[in-house]
N, C-alpha and C positions, 0 to 999 in steps of 0.2 A: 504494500500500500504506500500510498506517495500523498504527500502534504505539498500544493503549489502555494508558492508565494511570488507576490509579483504584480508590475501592471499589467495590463491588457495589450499595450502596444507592444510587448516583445515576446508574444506567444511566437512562436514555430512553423516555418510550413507544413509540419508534421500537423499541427496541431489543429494552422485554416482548415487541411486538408479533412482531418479527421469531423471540423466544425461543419465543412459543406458536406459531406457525406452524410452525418446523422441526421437525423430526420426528428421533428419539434413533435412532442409528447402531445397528443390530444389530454388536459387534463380533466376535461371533464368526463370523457370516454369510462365505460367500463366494463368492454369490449374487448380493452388490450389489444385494439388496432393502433397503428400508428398512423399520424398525417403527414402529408407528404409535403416537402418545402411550399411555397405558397410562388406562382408564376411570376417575374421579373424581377427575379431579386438573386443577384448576383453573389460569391464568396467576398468581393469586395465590400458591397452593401452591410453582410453579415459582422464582417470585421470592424467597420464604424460602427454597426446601433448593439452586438452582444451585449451590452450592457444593459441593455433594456431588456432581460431573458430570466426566464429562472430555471435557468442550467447551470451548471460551470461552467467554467472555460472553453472546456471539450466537447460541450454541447450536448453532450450525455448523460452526462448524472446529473439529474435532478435537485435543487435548491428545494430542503424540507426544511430548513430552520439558517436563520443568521441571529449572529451576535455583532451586536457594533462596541465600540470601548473609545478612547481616547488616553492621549497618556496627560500625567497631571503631575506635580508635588509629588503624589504618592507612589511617583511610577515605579518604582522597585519593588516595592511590596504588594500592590497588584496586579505586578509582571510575573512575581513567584506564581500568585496563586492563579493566573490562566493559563502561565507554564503548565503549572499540576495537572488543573484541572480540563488543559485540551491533551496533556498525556494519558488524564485516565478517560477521556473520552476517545481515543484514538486504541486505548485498549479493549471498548467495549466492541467496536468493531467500527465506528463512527467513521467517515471522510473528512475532509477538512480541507478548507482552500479560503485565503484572506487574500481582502482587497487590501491595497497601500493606501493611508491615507491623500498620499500625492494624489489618487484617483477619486478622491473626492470633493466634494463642490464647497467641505470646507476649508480642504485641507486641513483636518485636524482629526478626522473619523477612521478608526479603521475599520471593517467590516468582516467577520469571519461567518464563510456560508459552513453549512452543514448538510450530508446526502446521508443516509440509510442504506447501506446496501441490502440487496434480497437476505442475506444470512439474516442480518442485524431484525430487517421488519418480523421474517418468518418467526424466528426467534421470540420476541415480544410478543406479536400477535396470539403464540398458543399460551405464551403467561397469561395475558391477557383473556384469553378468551374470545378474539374478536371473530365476528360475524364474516363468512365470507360465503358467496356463491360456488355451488357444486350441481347446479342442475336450473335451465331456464322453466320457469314456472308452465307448467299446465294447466292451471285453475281458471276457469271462465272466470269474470270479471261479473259484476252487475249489470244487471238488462237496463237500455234503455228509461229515461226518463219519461213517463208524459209531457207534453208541451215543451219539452226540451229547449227547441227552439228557443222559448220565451230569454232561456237564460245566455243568449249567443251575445249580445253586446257585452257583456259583464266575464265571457271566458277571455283566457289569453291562447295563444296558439298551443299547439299541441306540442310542438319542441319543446315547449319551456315549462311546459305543465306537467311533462312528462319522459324528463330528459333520457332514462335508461330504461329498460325493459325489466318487467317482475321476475326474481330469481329465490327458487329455493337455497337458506343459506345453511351454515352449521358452522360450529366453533371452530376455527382451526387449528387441523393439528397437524406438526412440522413431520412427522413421518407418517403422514397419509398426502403429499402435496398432490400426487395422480388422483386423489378422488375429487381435487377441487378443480376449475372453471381456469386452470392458469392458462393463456393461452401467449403472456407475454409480461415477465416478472417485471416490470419495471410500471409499467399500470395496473398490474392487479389489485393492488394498495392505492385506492382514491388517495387522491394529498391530503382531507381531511385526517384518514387513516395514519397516513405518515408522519404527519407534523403531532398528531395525539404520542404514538409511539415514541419518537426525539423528543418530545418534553418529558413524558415519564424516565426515559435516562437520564435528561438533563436534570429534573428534580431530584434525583437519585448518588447525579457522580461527585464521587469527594474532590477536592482540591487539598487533600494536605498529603505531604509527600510519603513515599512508598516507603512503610516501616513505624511507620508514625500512626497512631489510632487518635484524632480529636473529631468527634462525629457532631462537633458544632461546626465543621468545617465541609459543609453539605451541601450541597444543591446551587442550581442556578437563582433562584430566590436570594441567596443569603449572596450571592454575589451579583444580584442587583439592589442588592438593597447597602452594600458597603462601596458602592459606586466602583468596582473592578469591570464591571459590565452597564454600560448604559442603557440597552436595551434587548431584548429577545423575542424572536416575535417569528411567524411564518410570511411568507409571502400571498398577497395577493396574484390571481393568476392571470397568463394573459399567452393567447393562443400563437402568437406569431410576434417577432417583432416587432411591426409594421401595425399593430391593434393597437386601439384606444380603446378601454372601456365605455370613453363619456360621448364616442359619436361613432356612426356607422361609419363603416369604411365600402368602398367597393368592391372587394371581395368578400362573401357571404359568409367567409371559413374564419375571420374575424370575431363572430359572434358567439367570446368565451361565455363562460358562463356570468362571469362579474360584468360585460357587458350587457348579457339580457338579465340581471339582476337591475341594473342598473336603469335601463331600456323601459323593463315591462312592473318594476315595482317602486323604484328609489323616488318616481319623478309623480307629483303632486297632481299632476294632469292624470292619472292612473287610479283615481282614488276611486273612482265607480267598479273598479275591475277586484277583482279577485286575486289574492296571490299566488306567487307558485311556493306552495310553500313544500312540496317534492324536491326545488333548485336549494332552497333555502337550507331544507335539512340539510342536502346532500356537501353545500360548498358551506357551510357554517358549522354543522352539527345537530344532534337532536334535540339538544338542551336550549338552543337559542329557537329552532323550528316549531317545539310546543310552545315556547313562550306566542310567536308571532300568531300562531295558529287557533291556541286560548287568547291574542285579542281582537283575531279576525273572531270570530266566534260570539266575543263579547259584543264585540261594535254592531253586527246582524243581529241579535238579541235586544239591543238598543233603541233598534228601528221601531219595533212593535212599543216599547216602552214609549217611547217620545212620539208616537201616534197617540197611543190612547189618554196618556199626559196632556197633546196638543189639546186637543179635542174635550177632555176634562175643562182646560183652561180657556176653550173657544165656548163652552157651554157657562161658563163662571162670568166672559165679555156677553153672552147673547143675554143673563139675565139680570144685566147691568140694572135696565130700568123697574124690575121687577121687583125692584129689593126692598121691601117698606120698611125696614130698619134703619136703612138708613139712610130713604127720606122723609123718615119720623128725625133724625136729627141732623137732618140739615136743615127742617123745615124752621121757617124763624118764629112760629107759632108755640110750636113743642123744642125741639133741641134748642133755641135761641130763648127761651122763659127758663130754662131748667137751670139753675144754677149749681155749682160740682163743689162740691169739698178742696180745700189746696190737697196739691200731690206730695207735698213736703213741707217744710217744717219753714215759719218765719218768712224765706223767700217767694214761695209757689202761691198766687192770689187764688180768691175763685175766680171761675171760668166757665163759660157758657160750653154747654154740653153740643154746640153746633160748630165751637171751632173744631173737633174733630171729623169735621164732614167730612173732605178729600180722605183721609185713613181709612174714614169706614166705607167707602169707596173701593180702596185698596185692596182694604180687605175681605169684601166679596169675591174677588177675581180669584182667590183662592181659600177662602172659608166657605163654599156652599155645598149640597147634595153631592154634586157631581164627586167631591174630595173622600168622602165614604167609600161611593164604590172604585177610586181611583186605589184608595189605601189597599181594600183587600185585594184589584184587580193585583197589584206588586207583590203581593203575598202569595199569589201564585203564581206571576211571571218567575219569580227568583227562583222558584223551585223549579220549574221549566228549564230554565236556565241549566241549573246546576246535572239536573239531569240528562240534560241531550249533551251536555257538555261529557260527560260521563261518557256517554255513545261516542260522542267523536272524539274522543282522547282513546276510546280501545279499538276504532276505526281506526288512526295513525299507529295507535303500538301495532297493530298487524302490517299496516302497509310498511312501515315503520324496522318492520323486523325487532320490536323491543317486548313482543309476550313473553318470551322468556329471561328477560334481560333485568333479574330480578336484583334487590340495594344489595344483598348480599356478597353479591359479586363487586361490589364497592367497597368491600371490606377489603379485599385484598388490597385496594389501593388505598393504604395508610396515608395519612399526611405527615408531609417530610419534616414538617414540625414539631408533630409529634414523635419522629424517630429520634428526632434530636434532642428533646427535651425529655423525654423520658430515658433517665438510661437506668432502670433497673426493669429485668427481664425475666419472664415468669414461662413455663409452660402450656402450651396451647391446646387444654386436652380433646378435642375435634385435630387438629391437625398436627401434634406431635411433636412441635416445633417450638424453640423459645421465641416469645414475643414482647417489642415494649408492653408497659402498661403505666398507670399513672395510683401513686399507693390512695386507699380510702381516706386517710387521713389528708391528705395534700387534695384531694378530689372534693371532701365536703369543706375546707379551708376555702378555698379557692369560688365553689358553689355560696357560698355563705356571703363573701366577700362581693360576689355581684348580684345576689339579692340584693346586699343591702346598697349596692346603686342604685341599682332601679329603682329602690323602692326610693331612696334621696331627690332622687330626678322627677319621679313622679309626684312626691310633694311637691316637690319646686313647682312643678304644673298649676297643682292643685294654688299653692299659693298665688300664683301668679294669676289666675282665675279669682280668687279672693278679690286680689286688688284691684281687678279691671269693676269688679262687682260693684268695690268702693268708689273707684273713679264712677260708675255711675250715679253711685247713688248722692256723690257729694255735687259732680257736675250738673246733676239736673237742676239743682236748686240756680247753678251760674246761669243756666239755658233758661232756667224760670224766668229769672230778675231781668235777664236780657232782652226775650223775646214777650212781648205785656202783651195786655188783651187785646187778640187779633180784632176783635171786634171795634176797638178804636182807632182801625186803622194807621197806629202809629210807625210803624215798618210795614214794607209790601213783603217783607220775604217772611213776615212771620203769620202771613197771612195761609204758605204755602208750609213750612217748618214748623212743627211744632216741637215745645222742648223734648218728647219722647221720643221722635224721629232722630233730633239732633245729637239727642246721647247714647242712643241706638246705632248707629251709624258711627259719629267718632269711634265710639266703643268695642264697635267690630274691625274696624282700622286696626285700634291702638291692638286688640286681639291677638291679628292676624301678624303684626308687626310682632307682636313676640311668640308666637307660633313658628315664625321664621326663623328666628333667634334662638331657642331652645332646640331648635330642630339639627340645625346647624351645630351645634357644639352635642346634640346626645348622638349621633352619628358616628363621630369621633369615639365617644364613650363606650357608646354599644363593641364596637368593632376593638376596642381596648379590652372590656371585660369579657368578648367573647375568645378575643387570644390569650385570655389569663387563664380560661376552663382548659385550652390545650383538648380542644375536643379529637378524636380518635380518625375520624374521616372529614373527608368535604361536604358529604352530605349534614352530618351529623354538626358541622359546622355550619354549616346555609340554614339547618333547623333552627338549628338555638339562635342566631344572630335575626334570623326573620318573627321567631316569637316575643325576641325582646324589642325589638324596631317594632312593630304591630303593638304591643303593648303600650311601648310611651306613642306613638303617633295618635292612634286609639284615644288614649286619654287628651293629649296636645290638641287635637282638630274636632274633638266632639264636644267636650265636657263645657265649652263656650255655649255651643248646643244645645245641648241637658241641661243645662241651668237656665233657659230663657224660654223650654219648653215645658219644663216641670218642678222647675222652683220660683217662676219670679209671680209674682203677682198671689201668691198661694198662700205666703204666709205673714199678710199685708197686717188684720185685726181691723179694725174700723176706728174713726172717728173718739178722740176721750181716751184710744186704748191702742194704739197702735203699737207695732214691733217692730226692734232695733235690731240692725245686722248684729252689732256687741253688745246689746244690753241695754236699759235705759239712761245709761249712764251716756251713749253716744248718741250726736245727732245725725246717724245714717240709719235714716227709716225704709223700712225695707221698701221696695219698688211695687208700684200696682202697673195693673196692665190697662192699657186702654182698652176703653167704652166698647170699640170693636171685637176685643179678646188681644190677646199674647202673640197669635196664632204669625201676624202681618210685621213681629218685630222676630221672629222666628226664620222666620222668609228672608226679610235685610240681611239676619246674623249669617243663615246658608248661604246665600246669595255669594256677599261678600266673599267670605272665607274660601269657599269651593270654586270661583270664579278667579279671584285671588289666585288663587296654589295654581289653577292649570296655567293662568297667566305667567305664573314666573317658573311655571316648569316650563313650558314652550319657548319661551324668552332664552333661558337657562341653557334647552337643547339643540335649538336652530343657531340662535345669534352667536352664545358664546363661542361656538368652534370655528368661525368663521372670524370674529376678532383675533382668535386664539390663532389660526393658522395666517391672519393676515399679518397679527405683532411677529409672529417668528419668520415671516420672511420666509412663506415654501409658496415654491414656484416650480410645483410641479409640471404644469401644465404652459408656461409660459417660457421654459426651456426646451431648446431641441433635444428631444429623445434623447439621439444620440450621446449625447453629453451629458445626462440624468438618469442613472442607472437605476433598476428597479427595485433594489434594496433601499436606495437612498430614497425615492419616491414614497416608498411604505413606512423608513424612517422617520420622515416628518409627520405622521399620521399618528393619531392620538392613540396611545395605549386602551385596549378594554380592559379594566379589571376584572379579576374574580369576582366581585360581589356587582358585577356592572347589571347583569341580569334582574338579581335582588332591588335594586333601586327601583327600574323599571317595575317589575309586581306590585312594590309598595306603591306606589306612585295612583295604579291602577285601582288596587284593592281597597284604600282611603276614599279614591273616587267613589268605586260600588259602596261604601259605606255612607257616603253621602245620598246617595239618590236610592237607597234601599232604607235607611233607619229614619230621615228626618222627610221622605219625600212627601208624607199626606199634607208637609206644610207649604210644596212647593212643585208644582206639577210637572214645569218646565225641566224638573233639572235634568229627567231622564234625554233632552235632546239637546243641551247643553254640554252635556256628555258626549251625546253621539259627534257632536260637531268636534268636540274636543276631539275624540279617536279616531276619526276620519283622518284629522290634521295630525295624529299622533304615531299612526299607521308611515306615515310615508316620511316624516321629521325622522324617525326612528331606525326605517330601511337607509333612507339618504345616508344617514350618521353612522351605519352598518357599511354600507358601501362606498363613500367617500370618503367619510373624517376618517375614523377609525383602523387601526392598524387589524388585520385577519384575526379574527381571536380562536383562540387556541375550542378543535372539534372536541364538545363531551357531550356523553350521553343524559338521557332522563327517560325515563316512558311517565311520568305526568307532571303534573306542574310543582309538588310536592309538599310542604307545609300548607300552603296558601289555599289548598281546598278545605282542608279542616278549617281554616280563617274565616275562609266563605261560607262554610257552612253552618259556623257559629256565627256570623255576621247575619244569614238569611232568618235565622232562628229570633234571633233577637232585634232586628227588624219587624217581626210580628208584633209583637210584645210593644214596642217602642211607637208604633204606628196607630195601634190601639190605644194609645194611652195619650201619644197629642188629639187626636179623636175626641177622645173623651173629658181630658182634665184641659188641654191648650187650646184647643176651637172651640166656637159656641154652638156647636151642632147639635149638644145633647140639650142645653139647655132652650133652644127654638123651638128642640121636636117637643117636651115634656110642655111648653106651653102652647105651644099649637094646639097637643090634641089632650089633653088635660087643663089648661086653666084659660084659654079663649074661649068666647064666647060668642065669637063669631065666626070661629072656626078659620082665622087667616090671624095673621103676623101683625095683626095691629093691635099699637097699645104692648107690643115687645118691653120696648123701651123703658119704657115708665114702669113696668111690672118688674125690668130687672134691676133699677136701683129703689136701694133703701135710702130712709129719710133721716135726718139725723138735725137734732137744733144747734141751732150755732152758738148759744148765750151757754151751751156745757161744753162747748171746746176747750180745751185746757189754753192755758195762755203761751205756752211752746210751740201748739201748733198751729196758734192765730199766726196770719199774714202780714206783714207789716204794713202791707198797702192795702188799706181796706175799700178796693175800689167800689164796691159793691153799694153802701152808702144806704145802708139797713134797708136798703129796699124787700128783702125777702127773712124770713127772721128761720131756715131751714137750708138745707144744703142736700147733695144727694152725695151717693155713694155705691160703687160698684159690689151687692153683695143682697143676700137676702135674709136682712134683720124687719125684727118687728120695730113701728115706728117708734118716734118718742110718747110719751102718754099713756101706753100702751102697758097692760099689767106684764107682759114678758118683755119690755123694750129691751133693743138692740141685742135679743137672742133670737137664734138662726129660725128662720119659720119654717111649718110644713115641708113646703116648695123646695128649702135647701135641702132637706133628706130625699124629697121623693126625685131631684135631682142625679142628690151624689149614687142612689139605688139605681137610677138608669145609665150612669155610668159605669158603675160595675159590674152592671147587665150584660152592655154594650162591649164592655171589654172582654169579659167571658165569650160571652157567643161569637163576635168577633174571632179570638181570639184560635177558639175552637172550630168554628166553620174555616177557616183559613188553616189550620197545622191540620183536619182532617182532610181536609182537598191534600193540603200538601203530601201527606201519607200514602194519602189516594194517588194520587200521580206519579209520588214516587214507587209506589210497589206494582203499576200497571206498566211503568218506563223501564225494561230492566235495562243493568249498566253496558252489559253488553250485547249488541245485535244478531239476533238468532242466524242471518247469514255468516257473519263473522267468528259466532263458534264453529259455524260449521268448517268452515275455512280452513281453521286454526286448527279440527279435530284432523281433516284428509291431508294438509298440509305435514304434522307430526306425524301420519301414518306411512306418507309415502316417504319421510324422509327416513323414516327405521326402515322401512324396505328397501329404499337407495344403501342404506349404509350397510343392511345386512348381506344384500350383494355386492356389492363392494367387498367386504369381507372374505364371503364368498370364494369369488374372485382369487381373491388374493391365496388363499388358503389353497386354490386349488393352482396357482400355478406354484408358488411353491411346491407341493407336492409332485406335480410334473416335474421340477427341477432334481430334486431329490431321488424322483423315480428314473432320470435320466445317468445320474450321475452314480447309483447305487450297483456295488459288484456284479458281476453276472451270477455270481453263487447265490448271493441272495437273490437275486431276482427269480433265480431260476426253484427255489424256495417257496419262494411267495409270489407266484405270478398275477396271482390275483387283486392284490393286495392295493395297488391303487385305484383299481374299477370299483372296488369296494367303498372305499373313502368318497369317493368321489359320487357313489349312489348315493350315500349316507347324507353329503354334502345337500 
C-alpha cells in the first residue's frame, strides 16, 4: 500500500494515463455498473478540473472521508498525534492521500482524503451487520390507485422517486460474498454505506503510540475537539467533472443524485410536490429520511386540520352580527349605563361596561358553538394522526429494509465516550466478553446530580413566570392611570386599547423574550448534564437528552399558557374581599378577566408566543447560513471549478451535528403542542402551522443540500422518543381542551342560561344576569379609585361573578346559578372528555399499526429469503463434497462408491 503526497500538477504520465482510462463511478448506481467518460472531454480537460472529483488522484479509488488540519503554535504536538493516529489508520487497512496546503485557496489547509478498500468495507460491514442485496425482489408491488390520475401534478418523475430497483437483502457475511449481488466491489457499498463504515474506524482508532495504552487518546472526536483536526466530514457527490449540482447541464448523465435533490426538493417552487424521500434515505441515510418523511406526513395531516379550523373561524366571522352579547354591551343603553367595579386597586377608575365592545367582538371570532365541536373534532384528528403515522412508518421500515433492524443491534455500537470514560470492565454474561461499564455508585451520583438541574432550571421557569405574572399585575394599574375613560374621549388610541389588551400583549413580549433567553442557555445545560450521565449508546443518548429538552421546553412555552387559561381570573374574590398574589399585605391583586371571558387574552398569549418561535426559527435557518457563508468569504460557486477543488467546496459548508436532527423534532413537537393543547382557544393555528411547514419542508432540504456539509449515513426505523412525546402530548391535549371549554370560555355559562334561566329562550338579558351587584359606600378604602370620575351618579357597581346582591339575607355569596354552572362544567368535561378518549380507543384499535399487505410482504419476503439461503447452503455443501469426492483415493472410492449419491439425495 502506498501513501501519495503531493500537488496535483506533478502526477505522472503513468498516472494521466491510468486517470483517462478509469472510468467515473456512477455513485448513485446500485447496479455496480460503471459510466463511461462523458463525450468531449479530453485527458487534458481531466488534468485541469481532477480536483473537482471525488476520487484520488488515480481516478480510482474513491474519496469516502477527508480530514482537513492546518499547522499552528501547537504544531509539534498535533503532528505527533496524526502521525499516530494516520499510522494506526493505515494499519486498519485504511488508504490515505493528502493534498499540500500550497493546493489550497488558502494556503494554509491541508486536506487528507481517505478510500476503504473492498477488505476494509467487507470487513466492517459483517461487524456491523449491514444490509446488502442477494436477490432482485419478486414481490408484486400495490395495485393501482383509483383516480390516480388526480394525484399527477403533485408526483415527481419516476427516476427520482424511484432511483434503484426492490432487492431482497441479508446481513453480510465476508465468507459467503458469492451468495451476495456483487457484480462490481467498488459500488457494491453505496457511499452512504462507506463513509458510515470510515467513521466507525475513525471513532475507534487510537492516536497514542505503539506500546503505550492511554485510551483517553481515542477517536477522531477527541481530535477535533483538541483542534489537531479541523474538520471531518464525507463528500458531497457529483457525477462527472463537468456537473453542477445547482443547474442542468446539457448532458442528461449530469443529473447526480444531489442535483435532482437539489432540482426536484431543495427549491421552494417544489412545495406543492411530494418528496423523494427513497433519494433522500438513500444519499442521506435512514435516520434523516424518517425524520423528512414524519414531517411530510405531519404537514398532509395539517391540511384537514386548518380546513376544519378555517371554517370553525369563517363560521365564528359569519355570526359576527348575530351575537347579542355583545350588542347588549356595546349598546349605549345597557353596556354604556352599566357601571364596573375598578380592576385594581387606587389606580383603575370605574368604567362603562361598553368600553369593552371591540374585545367582545374579538372574542366571538373564537369563543362560539362552532369552538366545541372544533375542540373534540382535534381530539380525534390527533389520534388519526398518530395512527396512520404508525402505518406509514412500518410502510418505510419495509421499503426501508429496517423490520428487522432492531436498537439492539445499537448496542454493539458503544459510544466512544463511553469506552473512554469508563475504564473499569466487567463480564458480559450474553456475550462472554469483558465490557466497559459505569459502577452504581458513580451512575446514581451523576443521575442525582442532573435531576437536580433540571429540576433548578425548571424553577427558574416557574419563577420567571411568577414575575411576568407581577409585571402584570403591577403594570395594569400604569395602563389604568394612562389610558382614562375611553368614553371621554381623551386619547383616540384608548379608544381602540384597553388597559387589559395593553398588558396582555407587553406581557407576552416580555414572555416570549425570556422564553428565548432560558432556552438558549438550558440547551447548553441539557447537552452538559447529558454528557455527565456518560450514557452507554447514541441512542440511549438522543433519549435522555430529548426527555430533558421536552421537559424544560414543555414547561418554558406552555406554562405562560396555563396560567392565563386556568388561573387568571379564577381566583379574583369580589368587591370588600378581594385576593392578593402575596397576601394582603401586597398590592398585586390578583387579575380578573374581561366581561368577554379569558378565552381572547388566551388567543394574544398563543398567538404571540407560537408565531414568535417559528419566526425566529425560520429567521435562524434561512438567513443565518447565508450571513454565515457570506462573512466567511466561500465562493464556491463564483470560482472556476477548476481551481476549487471539491473537498475545499464541502469544507466551507457548515458542519451537521449529532444532535442536529434532535433540534429539528423539538422544534416541530412544541409546535404540535401548540395547536393540539391550547387550540379550542384559537382555530387558526392548525394553518399557521401548515404555512409554517410548507416553508419549513424546503428551508430544511435547501440547508440539507447547500449549507450543510454531507452528514454522516445512520440508521433509525422510527422517529424514537418523540412518539411517546406525542402521544402523551395527544393525551393531555384532551384533558387540556376540555377544560379551557369549560373553566376559560363562556360557553358553558351561555348554554346553562339559554336553556335554564331565559325566559325567552334567546341570549338576551346575558349580560346583566352575569354580573353581580355590589355597593360602592362598602368598598374598602384601598380599593377606592383615586379618580372618582363617576361623581355619585350610580351608588352600585357591577362585577364579573354570581353573588347575591347587597341587601340580600345571603349577600355576596355564590347563588344557585354558580353551582348549577360549575355542575355543567364538570358534566361537560366528563362527557367530553370520554366521548373523545372513547372515539380515540375506537380508532385506535380499528387502525392497526401495521398494514395487512405489509405483513404479508414481510411474512413471503422472510420465507423466500431462508429458502435462498438454504440453497445456497445447499449448494455449497454439495460442491464441496464433489471436490472431496474428486480428490479422494481410488481405495476409498472404490469402498464407498456410493457414498456421495447418497449425500447428495439426502441433500
Amino acid at each position: 500500500m502506498r501513501r501519495i503526497t503531493g500537488k496535483a500538477k506533478d502526477e505522472t504520465l503513468i498516472e494521466l494515463q491510468n486517470a483517462s482510462d478509469s472510468q467515473v463511478t456512477d455513485e448513485s448506481s446500485g447496479n455496480g455498473l460503471k459510466e463511461a467518460p462523458l463525450p468531449g472531454h479530453t485527458e487534458t480537460d481531466k488534468l485541469h478540473s481532477n480536483k473537482d472529483t471525488v476520487f484520488f488522484r488515480d481516478g480510482v479509488r474513491r474519496i469516502d472521508f477527508v480530514l482537513s488540519y492546518v499547522d499552528d503554535k501547537d504544531g509539534e504536538k498535533k503532528q505527533e498525534r496524526r502521525r499516530e493516529f494516520e499510522a494506526n489508520l493505515e494499519k486498519a487497512g485504511l488508504e490515505l492521500e493528502t493534498e499540500d496546503k500550497s493546493d489550497s485557496k488558502d494556503q494554509k489547509t491541508y486536506f487528507l482524503k481517505i478510500h476503504a478498500p473492498w477488505d476494509v468495507l467487507a470487513t466492517y460491514a459483517d461487524v456491523l451487520k449491514i444490509k446488502v442485496p442477494f436477490k432482485e425482489s419478486d414481490i408484486p408491488h400495490g395495485q393501482d390507485v383509483p383516480l390516480e390520475w388526480l394525484s399527477h401534478p403533485f408526483r415527481l418523475p419516476d427516476h427520482v422517486m424511484h432511483p434503484q430497483p426492490d432487492y431482497f437483502t441479508y446481513p453480510f457475511d465476508k465468507t459467503k460474498t458469492d451468495f451476495f449481488l456483487i457484480s462490481d466491489k467498488d459500488t457494491f457499498f453505496p457511499p452512504s454505506t462507506r463513509n458510515r463504515i470510515v467513521f466507525y474506524i475513525l471513532a475507534r482508532c487510537p492516536y497514542y503510540k505503539e506500546g503505550r495504552k492511554d485510551r483517553g487518546k481515542t477517536g477522531i472526536k477527541r481530535l477535533l475537539s483538541n483542534g489537531t483536526y479541523t474538520a471531518a466530514f464525507p463528500l458531497h457527490d457529483v457525477r462527472h467533472i463537468q456537473c453542477r449540482y445547482w443547474k442542468k447541464a446539457r448532458n442528461a448523465e449530469c443529473e447526480s443524485e444531489r442535483y435532482n435533490l437539489y432540482e426536484h426538493w431543495a427549491r421552494f417552487l417544489c412545495f406543492y410536490k411530494e418528496q423523494p424521500l427513497n433519494l433522500i434515505r438513500k444519499y442521506y441515510g435512514e435516520k434523516i429520511g424518517i425524520y423528512f418523511a414524519w414531517l411530510g406526513f405531519y404537514t398532509e395531516m395539517l391540511f384537514f386540520a386548518a380546513v376544519m379550523g378555517l371554517i370553525c373561524f369563517t363560521y365564528g366571522v359569519l355570526s359576527y352580527d348575530d351575537n347579542i352579547s355583545s350588542q347588549e354591551i356595546c349598546h349605549p343603553k345597557i353596556g354604556g349605563r352599566i357601571v364596573m367595579c375598578p380592576l385594581c386597586d387606587k389606580k383603575c377608575p370605574f368604567w362603562k361596561l361598553n368600553s369593552t365592545c371591540l374585545s367582545s367582538w374579538q372574542s366571538h371570532l373564537f369563543d362560539n358553538e362552532g369552538t366545541v365541536f372544533f375542540a373534540i373534532f382535534m381530539g380525534i384528528w390527533v389520534t388519526l394522526f398518530l395512527e396512520f403515522w404508525k402505518r406509514r412508518q412500518a410502510r418505510l421500515e419495509y421499503e426501508w429494509d429496517l423490520v428487522d433492524f432492531e436498537e439492539e443491534q445499537q448496542q454493539l455500537q458503544i459510544r466512544p465516550e463511553f469506552e473512554i470514560r469508563c475504564t473499569n470492565r466487567r463480564l458480559n454474561k450474553i456475550t462472554k466478553e469483558m465490557e466497559p461499564y459505569l459502577p452504581v455508585t458513580s451512575k446514581c451520583a451523576r443521575f442525582c446530580l442532573s435531576a437536580a438541574t433540571v429540576i433548578f432550571w425548571i424553577s427558574l421557569i416557574v419563577a420567571c413566570i411568577i414575575g411576568v405574572i407581577a409585571y402584570r399585575l403591577a403594570v395594569y394599574a400604569a395602563f389604568a392611570s394612562i389610558i382614562k375613560d375611553p368614553m371621554r374621549k381623551i386619547q383616540l388610541v384608548g379608544r381602540f386599547i384597553t388597559p387589559q389588551l395593553a398588558t396582555s400583549v407587553t406581557a407576552s413580549c416580555i414572555n416570549f423574550v425570556i422564553i428565548m433567553i432560558l432556552n438558549f442557555f438550558y440547551e447548553r445545560v441539557a447537552i452538559w448534564i447529558t454528557d455527565l450521565e456518560i450514557p452507554k449508546t447514541h441512542l440511549e443518548y438522543e433519549n435522555r437528552l430529548t426527555m430533558k429538552m421536552f421537559l424544560f421546553q414543555f414547561v418554558n412555552y406552555y406554562s405562560s399558557c396555563f396560567y392565563v387559561a386556568f388561573f387568571k381570573g379564577k381566583f379574583v374574590g369580589y368587591p370588600g374581599d378581594y385576593s392578593y398574589m402575596f397576601g394582603n399585605w401586597s398590592n398585586l391583586r390578583n387579575e380578573e378577566c374581561d366581561p368577554g371571558g379569558c378565552l381572547i387574552e388566551l388567543t394574544t398569549q398563543l398567538v404571540i408566543v407560537m408565531t414568535g418561535k417559528q419566526l425566529c426559527g425560520n429567521i435562524q435557518e434561512a438567513l443565518l447560513p447565508l450571513i454565515r457563508n457570506w462573512w466567511s468569504g466561500r465562493r464556491g460557486r463564483h470560482n472556476p471549478e477548476n481551481h476549487y477543488s471539491r473537498w475545499e467546496q464541502d469544507h466551507v459548508l457548515q458542519n451537521f451535528s449529532q444532535l442536529g436532527l434532535f433540534y429539528e423534532y423539538l422544534e416541530m413537537v412544541v409546535q404540535f403542542g401548540f395547536i393540539t393543547l391550547f387550540v379550542a382557544s384559537f382555530p387558526l393555528a392548525p394553518l399557521l402551522a401548515l404555512f409554517n411547514n410548507i416553508l419549513e419542508i424546503r428551508v430544511d432540504a435547501w440547508k440539507f443540500t447547500t449549507q450543510f456539509k454531507r452528514p454522516m449515513a445512520s440508521k433509525a426505523r422510527n422517529i424514537g422518543a418523540w412518539q411517546e412525546i406525542l402521544n402523551a402530548v395527544a393525551i393531555l391535549s384532551v384533558v387540556t381542551n376540555a377544560f379551557i371549554m369549560a373553566f376559560t370560555s363562556d360557553m358553558i355559562p351561555r348554554m346553562v342560561y339559554l336553556y335554564a334561566y331565559s325566559k325567552e329562550s334567546s341570549m338576551r338579558g346575558y349580560v346583566n344576569n352575569s354580573l353581580s351587584i355590589y355597593d360602592i359606600s362598602q368598598i374598602p378604602e384601598r380599593n377606592m379609585p383615586e379618580d372618582n370620575w363617576f361623581d355619585n351618579a350610580t351608588s352600585t357597581c357591577r362585577y364579573r361573578d354570581y353573588r347575591y346582591p347587597p341587601g340580600h339575607q345571603r349577600e355576596y355569596t355564590h347563588t344557585m346559578q354558580f353551582w348549577h354552572i360549575l355542575a355543567a362544567k364538570m358534566a361537560f368535561i366528563i362527557i367530553m372528555e370520554h366521548v373523545v378518549f372513547v372515539v380515540k380507543f375506537f380508532v385506535a384499535w380499528m387502525i392497526p399499526d401495521v398494514p395487512s399487505d405489509v405483513k404479508a410482504r414481510i411474512k413471503r419476503e422472510r420465507y423466500l429469503i431462508q429458502e435462498y439461503l438454504h440453497n445456497y447452503e445447499v449448494e455449497q455443501l454439495k460442491l464441496q463434497l464433489s471436490a472431496s469426492f474428486i480428490t479422494e483415493p481410488q481405495s476409498e472410492m472404490t469402498l464407498t462408491p456410493d457414498k456421495h449419491e447418497v449425500l447428495s439425495e439426502c441433500l
